[in-house]
N, C-alpha and C positions, 0 to 999 in steps of 0.2 A: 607563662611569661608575663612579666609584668609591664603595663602601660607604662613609656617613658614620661607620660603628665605626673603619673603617680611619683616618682620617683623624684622630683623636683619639688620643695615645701618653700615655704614663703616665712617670715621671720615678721612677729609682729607689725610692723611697719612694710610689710610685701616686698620689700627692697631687696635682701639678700637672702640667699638659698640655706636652706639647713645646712651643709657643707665647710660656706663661707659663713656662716653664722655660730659654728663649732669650733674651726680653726680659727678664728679672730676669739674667741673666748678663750683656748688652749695657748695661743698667743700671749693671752694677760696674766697665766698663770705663773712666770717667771716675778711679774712684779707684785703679785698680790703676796705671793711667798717670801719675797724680801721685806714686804709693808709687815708683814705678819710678824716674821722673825726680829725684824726690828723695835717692834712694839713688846715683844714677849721679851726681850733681854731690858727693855726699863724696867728701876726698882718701885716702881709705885705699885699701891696695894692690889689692884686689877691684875697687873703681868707678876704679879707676886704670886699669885690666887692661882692662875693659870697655870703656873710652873709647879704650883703645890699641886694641883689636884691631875697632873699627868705624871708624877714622883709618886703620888698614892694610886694611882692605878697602876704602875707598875711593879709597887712595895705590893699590891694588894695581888697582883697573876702570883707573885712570889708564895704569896702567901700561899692563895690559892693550890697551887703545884705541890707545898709540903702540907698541906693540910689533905688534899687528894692522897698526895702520895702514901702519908704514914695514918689514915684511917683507921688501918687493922689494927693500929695502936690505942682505938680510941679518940673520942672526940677531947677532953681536952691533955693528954699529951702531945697534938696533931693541933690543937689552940695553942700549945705552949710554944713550943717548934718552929710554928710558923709566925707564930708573933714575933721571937726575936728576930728572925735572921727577916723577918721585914722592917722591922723599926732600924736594924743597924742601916741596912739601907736605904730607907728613907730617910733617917737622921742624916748621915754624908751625904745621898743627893740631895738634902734641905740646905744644908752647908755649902755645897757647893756649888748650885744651880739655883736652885726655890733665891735663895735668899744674898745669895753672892759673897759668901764669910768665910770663904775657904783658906784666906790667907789670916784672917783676922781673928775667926772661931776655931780655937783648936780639934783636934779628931774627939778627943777624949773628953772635952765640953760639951760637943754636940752629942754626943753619945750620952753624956750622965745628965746634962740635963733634959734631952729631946725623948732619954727613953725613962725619964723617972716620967714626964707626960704620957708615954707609952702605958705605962702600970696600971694608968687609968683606965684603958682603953682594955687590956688584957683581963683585968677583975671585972670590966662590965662586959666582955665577951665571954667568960669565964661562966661569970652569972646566968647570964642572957641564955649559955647552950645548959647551966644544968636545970636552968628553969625548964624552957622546953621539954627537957625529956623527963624534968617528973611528971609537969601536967599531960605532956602528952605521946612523951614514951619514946621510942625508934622513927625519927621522921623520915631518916635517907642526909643524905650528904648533899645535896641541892639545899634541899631546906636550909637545914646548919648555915651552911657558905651564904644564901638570900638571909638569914638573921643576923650572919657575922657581918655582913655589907651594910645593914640597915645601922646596925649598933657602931660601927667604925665611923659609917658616914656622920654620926650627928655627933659623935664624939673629934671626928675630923675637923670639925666646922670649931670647936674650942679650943681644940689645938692647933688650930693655924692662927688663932688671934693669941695665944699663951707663945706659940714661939717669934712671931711677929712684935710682941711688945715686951718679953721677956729676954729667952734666948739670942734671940739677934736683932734686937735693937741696935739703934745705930749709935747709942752710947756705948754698948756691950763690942761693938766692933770696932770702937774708936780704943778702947779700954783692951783688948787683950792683946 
């Protein structure tokens, strides 16, 4: 059994109980979620940035899942596969979310020009896995997926400023 001294803790300040010092913070969790959500739907480049890179981690589990899935086909028809049916989606959730163009940037704009930036990203992940397996043969399917993450992300970071100042611009949104 435990001492009921034990059971009672003190909160920096000795004032309040672990108890009332969890519920008064679970308390504030309604408003820090409104402060949060509020800040991520402005269009400035910060909550831009933010919307981008939880749209590529989502494009990228996608990825992930067809790239798992269709394996036994090889590493890059399981590259090819899974790149598009991520870029389409990532293009529309850019469109629609990232960047707020959905009524301004058409489907077939964000798609021709979001995945001709794509191509880029495809021939250097492309690259990148048949480099790997010449210098160093059968890595396993982690490896691959930790190379294709490493090559997407830094290729990520020049396509968020090429659809940022290209694709949907705020002239390009005024204009279609």
């Amino acid at each position: 059994m435990t001492c009921p001294s034990l059971l009672r803790r003190t909160a920096v300040g000795g004032a309040h109980e672990v108890g009332h010092v969890v519920t008064s913070e679970l308390a504030r969790l309604p408003r820090l979620a409104a402060a949060l959500r509020t800040r991520l739907h402005q269009d400035d480049t910060g909550a831009q940035f933010a919307r981008y890179v939880v749209v590529g981690g989502v494009s990228s589990a996608l990825y992930a899942l067809l790239f798992i899935g269709l394996g036994g086909f090889g590493a890059q028809p399981a590259n090819l596969v899974g790149a598009i049916a991520s870029t389409l989606l990532a293009n529309e959730l850019h469109r629609r979310l990232t960047f707020h163009a959905g009524q301004q940037v058409s489907w077939f704009t964000a798609q021709w020009e979001g995945g001709g930036l794509a191509v880029v990203g495809l021939v250097a992940t492309s690259f990148a896995l048949a480099g790997v397996h010449m210098l160093i043969g059968d890595v396993g399917t982690g490896v691959e997926l930790l190379l294709i993450a490493a090559v997407t992300g830094a290729i990520g970071l020049v396509r968020f400023v090429a659809l940022r100042s290209w694709v949907f611009t705020p002239a390009t949104v005024r204009q279609d």
